[in-house]
PDB file with SEQRES, HELIX, SHEET and CRYST1 records, atoms N, CA, C and O in Angstrom:
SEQRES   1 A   76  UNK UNK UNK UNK UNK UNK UNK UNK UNK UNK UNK UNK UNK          
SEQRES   2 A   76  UNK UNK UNK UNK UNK UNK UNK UNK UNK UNK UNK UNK UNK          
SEQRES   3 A   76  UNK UNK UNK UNK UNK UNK UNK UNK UNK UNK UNK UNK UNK          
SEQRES   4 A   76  UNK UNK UNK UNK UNK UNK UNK UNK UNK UNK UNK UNK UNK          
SEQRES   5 A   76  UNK UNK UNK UNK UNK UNK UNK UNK UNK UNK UNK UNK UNK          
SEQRES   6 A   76  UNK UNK UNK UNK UNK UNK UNK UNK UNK UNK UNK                  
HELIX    1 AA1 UNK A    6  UNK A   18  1                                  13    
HELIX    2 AA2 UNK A   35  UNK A   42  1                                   8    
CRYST1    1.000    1.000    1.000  90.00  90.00  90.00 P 1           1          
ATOM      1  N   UNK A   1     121.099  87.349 106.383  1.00  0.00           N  
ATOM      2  CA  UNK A   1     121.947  88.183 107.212  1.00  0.00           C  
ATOM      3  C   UNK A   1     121.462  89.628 107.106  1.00  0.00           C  
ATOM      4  O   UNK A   1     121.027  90.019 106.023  1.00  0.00           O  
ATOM      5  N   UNK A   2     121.521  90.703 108.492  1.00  0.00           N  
ATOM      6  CA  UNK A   2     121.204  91.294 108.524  1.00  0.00           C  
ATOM      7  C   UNK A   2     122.014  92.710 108.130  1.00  0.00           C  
ATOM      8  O   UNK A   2     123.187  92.754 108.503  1.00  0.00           O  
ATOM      9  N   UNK A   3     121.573  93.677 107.527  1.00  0.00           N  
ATOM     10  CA  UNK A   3     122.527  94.920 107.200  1.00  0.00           C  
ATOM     11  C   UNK A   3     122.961  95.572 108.556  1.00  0.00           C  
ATOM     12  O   UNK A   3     122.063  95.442 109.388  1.00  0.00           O  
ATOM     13  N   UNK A   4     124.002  96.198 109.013  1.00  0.00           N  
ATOM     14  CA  UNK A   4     124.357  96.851 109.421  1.00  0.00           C  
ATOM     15  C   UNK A   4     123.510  97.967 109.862  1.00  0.00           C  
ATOM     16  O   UNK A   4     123.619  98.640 110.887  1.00  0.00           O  
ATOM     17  N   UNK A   5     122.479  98.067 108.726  1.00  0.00           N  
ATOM     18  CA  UNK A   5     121.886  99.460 108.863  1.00  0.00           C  
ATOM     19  C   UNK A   5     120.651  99.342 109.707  1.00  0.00           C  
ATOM     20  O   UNK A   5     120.239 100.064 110.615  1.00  0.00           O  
ATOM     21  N   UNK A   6     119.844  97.520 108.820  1.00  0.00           N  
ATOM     22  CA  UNK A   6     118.827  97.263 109.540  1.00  0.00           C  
ATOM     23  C   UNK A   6     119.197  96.890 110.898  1.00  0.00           C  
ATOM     24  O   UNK A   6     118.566  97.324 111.862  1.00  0.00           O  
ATOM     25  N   UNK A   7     120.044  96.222 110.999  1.00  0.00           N  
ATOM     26  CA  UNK A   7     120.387  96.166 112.636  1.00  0.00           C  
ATOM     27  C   UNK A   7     120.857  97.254 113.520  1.00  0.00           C  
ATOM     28  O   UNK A   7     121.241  96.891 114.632  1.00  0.00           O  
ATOM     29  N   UNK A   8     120.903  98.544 113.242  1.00  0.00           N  
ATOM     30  CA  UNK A   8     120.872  99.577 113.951  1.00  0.00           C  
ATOM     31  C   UNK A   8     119.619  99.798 114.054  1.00  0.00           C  
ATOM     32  O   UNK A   8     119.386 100.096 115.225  1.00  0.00           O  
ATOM     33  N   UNK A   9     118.438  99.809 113.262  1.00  0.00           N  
ATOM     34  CA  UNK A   9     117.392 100.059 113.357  1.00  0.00           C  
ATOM     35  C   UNK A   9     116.407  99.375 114.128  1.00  0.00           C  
ATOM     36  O   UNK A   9     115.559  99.902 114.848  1.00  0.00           O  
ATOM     37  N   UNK A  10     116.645  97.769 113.854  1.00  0.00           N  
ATOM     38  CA  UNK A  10     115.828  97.230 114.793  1.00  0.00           C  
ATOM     39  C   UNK A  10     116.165  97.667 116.281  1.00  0.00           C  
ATOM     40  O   UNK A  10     115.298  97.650 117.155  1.00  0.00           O  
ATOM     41  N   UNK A  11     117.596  98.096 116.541  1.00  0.00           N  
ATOM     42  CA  UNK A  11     117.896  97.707 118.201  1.00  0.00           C  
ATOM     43  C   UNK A  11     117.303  99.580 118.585  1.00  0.00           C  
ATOM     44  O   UNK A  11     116.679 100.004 119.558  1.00  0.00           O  
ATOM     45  N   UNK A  12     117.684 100.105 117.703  1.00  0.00           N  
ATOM     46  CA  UNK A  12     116.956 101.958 118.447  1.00  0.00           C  
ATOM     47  C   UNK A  12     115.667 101.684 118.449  1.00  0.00           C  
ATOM     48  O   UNK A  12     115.009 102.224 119.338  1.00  0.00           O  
ATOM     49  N   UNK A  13     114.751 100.528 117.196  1.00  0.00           N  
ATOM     50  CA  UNK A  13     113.406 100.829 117.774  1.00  0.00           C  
ATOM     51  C   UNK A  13     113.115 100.057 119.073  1.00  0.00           C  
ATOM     52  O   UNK A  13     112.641 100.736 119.984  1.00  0.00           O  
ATOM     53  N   UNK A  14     113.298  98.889 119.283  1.00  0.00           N  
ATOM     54  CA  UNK A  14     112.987  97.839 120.503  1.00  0.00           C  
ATOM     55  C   UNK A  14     114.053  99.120 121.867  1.00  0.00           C  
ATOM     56  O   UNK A  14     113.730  99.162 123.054  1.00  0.00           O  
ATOM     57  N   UNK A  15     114.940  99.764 121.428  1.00  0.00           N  
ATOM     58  CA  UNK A  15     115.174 100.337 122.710  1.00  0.00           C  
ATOM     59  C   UNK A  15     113.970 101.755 123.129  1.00  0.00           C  
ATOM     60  O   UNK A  15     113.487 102.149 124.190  1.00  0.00           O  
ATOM     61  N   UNK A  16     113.895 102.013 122.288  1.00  0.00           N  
ATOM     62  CA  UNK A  16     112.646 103.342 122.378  1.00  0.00           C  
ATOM     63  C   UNK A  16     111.260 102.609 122.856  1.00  0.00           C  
ATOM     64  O   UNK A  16     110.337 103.229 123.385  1.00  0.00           O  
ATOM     65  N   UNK A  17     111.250 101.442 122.639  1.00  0.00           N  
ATOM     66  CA  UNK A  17     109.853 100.474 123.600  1.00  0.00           C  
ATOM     67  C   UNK A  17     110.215 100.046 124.829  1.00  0.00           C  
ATOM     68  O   UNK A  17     109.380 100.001 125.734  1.00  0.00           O  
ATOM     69  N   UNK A  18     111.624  99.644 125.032  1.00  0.00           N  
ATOM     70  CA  UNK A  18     111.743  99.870 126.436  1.00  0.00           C  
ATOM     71  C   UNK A  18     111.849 100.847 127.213  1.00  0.00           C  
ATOM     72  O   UNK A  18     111.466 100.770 128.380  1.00  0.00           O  
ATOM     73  N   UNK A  19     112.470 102.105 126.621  1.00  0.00           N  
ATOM     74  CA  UNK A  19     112.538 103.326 127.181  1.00  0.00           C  
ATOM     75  C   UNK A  19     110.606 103.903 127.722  1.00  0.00           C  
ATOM     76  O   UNK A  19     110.334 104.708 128.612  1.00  0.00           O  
ATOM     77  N   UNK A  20     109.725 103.235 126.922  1.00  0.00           N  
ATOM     78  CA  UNK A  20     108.848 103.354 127.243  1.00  0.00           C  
ATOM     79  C   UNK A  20     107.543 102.853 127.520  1.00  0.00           C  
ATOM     80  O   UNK A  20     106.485 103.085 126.935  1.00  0.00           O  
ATOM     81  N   UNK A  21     107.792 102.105 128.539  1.00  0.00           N  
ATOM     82  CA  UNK A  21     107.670 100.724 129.535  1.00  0.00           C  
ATOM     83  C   UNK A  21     107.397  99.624 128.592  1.00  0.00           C  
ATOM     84  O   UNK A  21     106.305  99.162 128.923  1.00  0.00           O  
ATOM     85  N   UNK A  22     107.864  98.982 127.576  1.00  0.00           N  
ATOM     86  CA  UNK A  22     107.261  97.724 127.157  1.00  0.00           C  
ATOM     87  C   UNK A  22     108.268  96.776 127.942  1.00  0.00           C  
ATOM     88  O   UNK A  22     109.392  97.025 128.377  1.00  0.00           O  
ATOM     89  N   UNK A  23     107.471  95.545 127.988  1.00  0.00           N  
ATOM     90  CA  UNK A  23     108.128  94.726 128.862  1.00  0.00           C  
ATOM     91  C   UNK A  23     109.620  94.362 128.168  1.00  0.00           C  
ATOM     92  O   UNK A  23     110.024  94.565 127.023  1.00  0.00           O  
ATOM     93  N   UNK A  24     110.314  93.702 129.405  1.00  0.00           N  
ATOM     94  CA  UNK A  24     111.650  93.223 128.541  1.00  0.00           C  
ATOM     95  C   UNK A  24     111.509  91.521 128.284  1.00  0.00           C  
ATOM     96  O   UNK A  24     110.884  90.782 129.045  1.00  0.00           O  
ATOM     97  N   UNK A  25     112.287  91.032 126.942  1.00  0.00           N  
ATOM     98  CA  UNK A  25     111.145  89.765 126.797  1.00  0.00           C  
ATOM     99  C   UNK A  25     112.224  88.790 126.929  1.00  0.00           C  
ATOM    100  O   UNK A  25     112.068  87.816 126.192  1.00  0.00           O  
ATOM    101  N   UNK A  26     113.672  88.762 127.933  1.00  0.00           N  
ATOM    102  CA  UNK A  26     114.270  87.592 128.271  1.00  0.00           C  
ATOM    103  C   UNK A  26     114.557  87.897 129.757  1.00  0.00           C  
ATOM    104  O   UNK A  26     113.909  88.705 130.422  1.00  0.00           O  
ATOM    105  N   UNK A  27     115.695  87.094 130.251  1.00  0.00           N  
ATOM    106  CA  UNK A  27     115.535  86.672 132.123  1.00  0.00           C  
ATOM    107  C   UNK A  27     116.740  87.409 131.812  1.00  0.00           C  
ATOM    108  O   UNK A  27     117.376  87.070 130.814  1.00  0.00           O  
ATOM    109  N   UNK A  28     117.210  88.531 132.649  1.00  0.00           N  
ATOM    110  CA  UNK A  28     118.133  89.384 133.055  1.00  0.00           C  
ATOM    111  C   UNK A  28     118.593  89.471 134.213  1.00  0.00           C  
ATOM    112  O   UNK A  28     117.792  89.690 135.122  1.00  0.00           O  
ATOM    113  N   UNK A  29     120.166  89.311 134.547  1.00  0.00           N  
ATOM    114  CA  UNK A  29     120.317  89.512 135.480  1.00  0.00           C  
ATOM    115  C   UNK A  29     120.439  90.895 136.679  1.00  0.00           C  
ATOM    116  O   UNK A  29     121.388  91.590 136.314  1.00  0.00           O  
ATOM    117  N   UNK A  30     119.851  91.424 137.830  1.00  0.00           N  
ATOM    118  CA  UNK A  30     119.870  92.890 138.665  1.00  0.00           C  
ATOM    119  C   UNK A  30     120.578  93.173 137.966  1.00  0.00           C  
ATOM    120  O   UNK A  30     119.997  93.508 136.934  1.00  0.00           O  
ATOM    121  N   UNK A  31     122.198  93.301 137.837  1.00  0.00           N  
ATOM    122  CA  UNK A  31     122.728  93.859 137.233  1.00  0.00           C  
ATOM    123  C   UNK A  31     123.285  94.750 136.173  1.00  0.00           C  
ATOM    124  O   UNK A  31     124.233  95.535 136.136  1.00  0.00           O  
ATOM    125  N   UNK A  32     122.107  94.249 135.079  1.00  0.00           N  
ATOM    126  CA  UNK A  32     121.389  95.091 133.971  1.00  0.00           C  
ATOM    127  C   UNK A  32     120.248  95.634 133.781  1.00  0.00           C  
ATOM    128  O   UNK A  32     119.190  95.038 133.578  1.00  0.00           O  
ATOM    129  N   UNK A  33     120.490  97.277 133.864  1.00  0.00           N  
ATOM    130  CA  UNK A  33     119.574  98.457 133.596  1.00  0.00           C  
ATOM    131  C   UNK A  33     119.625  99.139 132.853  1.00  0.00           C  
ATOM    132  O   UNK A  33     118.781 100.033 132.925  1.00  0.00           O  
ATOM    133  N   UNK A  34     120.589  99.189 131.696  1.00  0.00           N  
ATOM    134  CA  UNK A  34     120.759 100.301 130.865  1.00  0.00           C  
ATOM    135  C   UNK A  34     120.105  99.552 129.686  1.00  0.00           C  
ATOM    136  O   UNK A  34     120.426  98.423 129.314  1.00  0.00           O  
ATOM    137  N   UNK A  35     119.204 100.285 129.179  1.00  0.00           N  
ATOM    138  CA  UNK A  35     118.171  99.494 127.630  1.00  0.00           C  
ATOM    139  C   UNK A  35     119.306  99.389 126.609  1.00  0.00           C  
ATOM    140  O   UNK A  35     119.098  98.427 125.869  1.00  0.00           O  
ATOM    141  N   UNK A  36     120.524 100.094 126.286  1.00  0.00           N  
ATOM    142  CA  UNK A  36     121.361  99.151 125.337  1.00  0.00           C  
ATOM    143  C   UNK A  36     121.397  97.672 126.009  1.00  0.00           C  
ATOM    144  O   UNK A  36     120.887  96.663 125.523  1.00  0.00           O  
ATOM    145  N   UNK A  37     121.941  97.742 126.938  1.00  0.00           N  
ATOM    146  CA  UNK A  37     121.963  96.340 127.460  1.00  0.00           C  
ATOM    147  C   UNK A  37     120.852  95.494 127.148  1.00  0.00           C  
ATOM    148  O   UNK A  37     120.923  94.632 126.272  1.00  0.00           O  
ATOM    149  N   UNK A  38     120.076  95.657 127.669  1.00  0.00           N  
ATOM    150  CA  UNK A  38     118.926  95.018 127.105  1.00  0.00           C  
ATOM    151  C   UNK A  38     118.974  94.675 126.067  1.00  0.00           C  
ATOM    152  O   UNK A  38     119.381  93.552 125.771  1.00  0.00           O  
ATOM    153  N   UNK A  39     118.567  95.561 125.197  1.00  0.00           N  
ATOM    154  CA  UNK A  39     117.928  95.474 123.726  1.00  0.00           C  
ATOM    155  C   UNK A  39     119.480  93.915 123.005  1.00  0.00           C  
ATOM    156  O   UNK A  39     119.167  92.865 122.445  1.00  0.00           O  
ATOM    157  N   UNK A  40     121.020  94.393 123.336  1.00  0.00           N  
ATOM    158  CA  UNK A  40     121.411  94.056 123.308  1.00  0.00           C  
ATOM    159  C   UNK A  40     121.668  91.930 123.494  1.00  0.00           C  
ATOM    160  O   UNK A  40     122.245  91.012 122.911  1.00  0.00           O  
ATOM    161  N   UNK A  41     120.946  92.121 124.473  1.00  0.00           N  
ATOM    162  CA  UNK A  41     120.562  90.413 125.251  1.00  0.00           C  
ATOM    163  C   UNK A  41     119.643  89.851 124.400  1.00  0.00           C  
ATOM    164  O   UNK A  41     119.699  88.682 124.020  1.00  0.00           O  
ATOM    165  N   UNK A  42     118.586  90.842 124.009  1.00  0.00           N  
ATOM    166  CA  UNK A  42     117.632  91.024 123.453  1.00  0.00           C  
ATOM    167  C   UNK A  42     117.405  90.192 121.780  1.00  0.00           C  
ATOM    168  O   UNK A  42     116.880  89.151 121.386  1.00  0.00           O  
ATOM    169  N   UNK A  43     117.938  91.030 121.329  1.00  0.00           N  
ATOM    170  CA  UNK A  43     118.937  90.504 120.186  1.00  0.00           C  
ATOM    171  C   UNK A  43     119.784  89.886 119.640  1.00  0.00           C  
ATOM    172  O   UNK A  43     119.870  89.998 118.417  1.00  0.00           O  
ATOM    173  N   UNK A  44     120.817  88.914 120.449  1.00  0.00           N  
ATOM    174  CA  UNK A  44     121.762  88.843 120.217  1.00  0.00           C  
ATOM    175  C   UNK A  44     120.759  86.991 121.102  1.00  0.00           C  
ATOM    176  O   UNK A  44     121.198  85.939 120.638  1.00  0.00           O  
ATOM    177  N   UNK A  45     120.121  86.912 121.710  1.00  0.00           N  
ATOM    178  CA  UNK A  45     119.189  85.753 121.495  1.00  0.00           C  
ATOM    179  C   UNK A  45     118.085  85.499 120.989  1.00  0.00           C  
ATOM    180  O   UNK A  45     117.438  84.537 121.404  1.00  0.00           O  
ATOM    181  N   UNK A  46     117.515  86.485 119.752  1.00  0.00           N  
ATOM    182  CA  UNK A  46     116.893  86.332 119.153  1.00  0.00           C  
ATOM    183  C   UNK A  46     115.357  86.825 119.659  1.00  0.00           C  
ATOM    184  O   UNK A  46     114.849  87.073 118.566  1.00  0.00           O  
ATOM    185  N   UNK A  47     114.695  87.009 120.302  1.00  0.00           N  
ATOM    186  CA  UNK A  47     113.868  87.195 121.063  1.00  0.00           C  
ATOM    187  C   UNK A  47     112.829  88.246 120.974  1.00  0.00           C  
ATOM    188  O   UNK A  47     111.772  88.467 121.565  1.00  0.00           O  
ATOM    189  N   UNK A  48     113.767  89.044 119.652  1.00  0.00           N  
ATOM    190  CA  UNK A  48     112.613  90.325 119.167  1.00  0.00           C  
ATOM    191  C   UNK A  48     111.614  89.980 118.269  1.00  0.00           C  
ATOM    192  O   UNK A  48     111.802  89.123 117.406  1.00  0.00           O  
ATOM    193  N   UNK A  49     110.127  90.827 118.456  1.00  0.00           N  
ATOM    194  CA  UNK A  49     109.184  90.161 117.844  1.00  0.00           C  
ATOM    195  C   UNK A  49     108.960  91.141 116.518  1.00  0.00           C  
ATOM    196  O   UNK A  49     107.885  91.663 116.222  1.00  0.00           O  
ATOM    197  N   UNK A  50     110.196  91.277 115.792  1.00  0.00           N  
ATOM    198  CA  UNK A  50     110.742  92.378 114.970  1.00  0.00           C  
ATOM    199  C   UNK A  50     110.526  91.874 113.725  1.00  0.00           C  
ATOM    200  O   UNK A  50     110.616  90.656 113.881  1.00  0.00           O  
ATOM    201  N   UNK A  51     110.193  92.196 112.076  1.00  0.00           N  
ATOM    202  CA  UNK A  51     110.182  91.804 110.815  1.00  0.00           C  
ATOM    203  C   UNK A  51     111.121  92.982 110.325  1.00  0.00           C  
ATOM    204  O   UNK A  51     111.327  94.092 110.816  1.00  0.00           O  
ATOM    205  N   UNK A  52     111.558  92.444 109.334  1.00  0.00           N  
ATOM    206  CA  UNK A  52     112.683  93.728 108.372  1.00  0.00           C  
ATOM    207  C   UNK A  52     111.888  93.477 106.989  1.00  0.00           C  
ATOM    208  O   UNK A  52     111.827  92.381 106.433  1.00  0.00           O  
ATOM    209  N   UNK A  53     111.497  94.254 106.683  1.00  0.00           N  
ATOM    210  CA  UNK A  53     111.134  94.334 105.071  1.00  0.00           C  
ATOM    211  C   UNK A  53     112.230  94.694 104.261  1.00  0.00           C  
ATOM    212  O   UNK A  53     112.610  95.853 104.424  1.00  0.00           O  
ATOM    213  N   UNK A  54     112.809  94.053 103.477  1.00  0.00           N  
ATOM    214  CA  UNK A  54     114.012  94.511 102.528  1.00  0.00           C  
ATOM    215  C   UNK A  54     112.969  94.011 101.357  1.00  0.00           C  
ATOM    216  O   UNK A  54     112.404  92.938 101.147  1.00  0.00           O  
ATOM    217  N   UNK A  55     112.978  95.856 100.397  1.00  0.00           N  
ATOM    218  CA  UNK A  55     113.077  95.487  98.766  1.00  0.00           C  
ATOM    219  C   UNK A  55     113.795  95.369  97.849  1.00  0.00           C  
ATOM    220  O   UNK A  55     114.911  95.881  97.760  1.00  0.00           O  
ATOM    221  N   UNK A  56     113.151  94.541  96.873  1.00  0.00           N  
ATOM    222  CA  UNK A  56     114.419  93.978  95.999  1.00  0.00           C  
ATOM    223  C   UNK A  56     114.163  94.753  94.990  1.00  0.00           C  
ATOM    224  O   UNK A  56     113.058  95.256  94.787  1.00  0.00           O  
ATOM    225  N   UNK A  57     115.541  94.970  94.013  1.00  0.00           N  
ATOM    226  CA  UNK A  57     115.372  95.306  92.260  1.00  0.00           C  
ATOM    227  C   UNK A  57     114.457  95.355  91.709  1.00  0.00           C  
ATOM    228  O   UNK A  57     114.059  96.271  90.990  1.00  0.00           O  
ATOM    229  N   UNK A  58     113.804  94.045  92.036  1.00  0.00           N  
ATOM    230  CA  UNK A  58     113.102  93.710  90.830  1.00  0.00           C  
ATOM    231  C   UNK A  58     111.373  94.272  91.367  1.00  0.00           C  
ATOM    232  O   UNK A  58     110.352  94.054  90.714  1.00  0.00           O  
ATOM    233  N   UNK A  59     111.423  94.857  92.411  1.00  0.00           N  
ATOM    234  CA  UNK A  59     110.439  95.143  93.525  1.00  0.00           C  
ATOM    235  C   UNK A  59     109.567  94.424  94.133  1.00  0.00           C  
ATOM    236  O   UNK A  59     108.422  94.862  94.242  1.00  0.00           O  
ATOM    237  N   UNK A  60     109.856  93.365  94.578  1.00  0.00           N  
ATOM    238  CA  UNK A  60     109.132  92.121  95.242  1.00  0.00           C  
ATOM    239  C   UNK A  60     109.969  92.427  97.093  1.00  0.00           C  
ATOM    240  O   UNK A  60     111.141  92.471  97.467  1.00  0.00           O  
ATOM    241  N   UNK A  61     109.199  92.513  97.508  1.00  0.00           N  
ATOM    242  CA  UNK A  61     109.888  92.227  99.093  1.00  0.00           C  
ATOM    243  C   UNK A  61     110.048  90.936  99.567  1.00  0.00           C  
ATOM    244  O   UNK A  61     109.321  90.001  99.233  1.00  0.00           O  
ATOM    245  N   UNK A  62     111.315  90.830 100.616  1.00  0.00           N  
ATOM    246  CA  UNK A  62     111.819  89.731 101.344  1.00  0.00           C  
ATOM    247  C   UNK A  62     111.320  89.629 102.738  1.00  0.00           C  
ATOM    248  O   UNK A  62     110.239  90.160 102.481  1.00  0.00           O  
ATOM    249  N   UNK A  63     111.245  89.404 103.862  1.00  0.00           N  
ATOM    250  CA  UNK A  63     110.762  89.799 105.396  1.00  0.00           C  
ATOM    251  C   UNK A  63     111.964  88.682 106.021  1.00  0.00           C  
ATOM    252  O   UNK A  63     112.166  87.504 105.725  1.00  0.00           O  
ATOM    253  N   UNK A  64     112.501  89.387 106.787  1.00  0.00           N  
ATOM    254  CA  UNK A  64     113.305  89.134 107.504  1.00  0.00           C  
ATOM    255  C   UNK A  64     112.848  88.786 108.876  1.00  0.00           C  
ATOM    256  O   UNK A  64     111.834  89.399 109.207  1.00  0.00           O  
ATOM    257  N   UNK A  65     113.487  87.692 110.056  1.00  0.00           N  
ATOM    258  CA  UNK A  65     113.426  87.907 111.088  1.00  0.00           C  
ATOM    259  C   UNK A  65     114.341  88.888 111.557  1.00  0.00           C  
ATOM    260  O   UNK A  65     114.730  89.770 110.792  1.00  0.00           O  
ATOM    261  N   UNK A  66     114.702  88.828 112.668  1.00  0.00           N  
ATOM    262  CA  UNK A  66     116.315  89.449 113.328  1.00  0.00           C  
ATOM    263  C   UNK A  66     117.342  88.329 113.576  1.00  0.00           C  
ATOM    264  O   UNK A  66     118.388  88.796 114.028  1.00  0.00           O  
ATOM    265  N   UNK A  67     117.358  87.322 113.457  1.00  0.00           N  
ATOM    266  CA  UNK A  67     118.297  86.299 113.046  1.00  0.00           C  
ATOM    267  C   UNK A  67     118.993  86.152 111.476  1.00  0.00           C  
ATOM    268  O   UNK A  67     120.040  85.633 111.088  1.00  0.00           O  
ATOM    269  N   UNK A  68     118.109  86.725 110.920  1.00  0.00           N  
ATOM    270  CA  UNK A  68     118.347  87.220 109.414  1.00  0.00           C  
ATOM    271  C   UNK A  68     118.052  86.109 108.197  1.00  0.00           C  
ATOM    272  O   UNK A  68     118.462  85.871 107.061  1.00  0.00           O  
ATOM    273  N   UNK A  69     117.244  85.669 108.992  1.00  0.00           N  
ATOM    274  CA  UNK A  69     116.368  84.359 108.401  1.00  0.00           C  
ATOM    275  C   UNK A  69     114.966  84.645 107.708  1.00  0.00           C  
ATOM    276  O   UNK A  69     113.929  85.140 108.149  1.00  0.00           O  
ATOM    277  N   UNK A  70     115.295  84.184 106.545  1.00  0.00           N  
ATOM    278  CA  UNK A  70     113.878  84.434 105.465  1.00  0.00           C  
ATOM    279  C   UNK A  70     112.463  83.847 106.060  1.00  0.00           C  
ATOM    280  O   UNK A  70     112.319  82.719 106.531  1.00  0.00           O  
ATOM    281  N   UNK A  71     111.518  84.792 105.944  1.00  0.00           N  
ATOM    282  CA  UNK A  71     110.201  84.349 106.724  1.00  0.00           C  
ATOM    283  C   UNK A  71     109.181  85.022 105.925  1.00  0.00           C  
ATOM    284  O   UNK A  71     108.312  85.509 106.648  1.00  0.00           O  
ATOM    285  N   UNK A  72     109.008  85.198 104.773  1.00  0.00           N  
ATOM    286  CA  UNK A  72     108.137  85.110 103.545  1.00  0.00           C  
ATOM    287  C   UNK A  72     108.834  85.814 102.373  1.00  0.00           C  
ATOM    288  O   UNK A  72     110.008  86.186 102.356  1.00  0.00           O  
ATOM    289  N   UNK A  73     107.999  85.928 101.479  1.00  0.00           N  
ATOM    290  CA  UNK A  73     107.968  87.419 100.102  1.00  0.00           C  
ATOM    291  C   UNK A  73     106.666  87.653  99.801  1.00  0.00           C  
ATOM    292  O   UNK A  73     105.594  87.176 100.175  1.00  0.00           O  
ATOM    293  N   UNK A  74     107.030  88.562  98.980  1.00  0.00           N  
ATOM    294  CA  UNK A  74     105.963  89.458  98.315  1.00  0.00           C  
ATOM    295  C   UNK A  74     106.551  89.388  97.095  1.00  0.00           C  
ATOM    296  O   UNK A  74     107.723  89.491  96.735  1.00  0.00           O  
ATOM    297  N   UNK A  75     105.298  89.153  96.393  1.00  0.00           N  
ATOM    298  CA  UNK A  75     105.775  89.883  94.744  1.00  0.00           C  
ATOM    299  C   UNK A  75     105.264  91.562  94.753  1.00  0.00           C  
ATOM    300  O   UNK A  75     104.799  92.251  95.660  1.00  0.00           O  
ATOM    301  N   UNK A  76     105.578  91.865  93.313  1.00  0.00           N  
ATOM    302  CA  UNK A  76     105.356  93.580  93.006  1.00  0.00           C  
ATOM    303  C   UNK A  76     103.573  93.212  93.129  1.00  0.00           C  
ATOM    304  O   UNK A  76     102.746  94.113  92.990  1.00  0.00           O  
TER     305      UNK A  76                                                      
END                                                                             
């Protein structure tokens, strides 16, 4: 699961790539133009090609998707 914090972060960066033309990467309907929106759709079906690095205590990193699903480590 994702922090609060990292999930503010992933969605301002994927909106600052749409703000500056990267494609949008699900089927939207005319109706939506505003990149919260987006990023929003975006996210919320999984669809970002986003990693979260969270370090641990013990200093080994975790990698996150944006589903908040474990997808490797690192040791120190």
């Amino acid at each position: 699961m994702l922090t609060r914090f990292e999930k503010a972060r992933i969605m301002s960066a994927r909106a600052l790539q749409i703000a500056q033309g990267a494609p949008v990467l699900v089927k939207l309907s005319d109706a939506v133009k505003r990149v919260d929106e987006i990023v929003k759709a975006e996210f919320e079906k999984g669809a970002l090609p986003l990693t979260v690095v969270r370090e641990m205590p013990d200093g080994s990193k975790v990698f996150l998707d944006v589903k908040g699903e474990e997808v490797g480590k690192a040791e120190k």
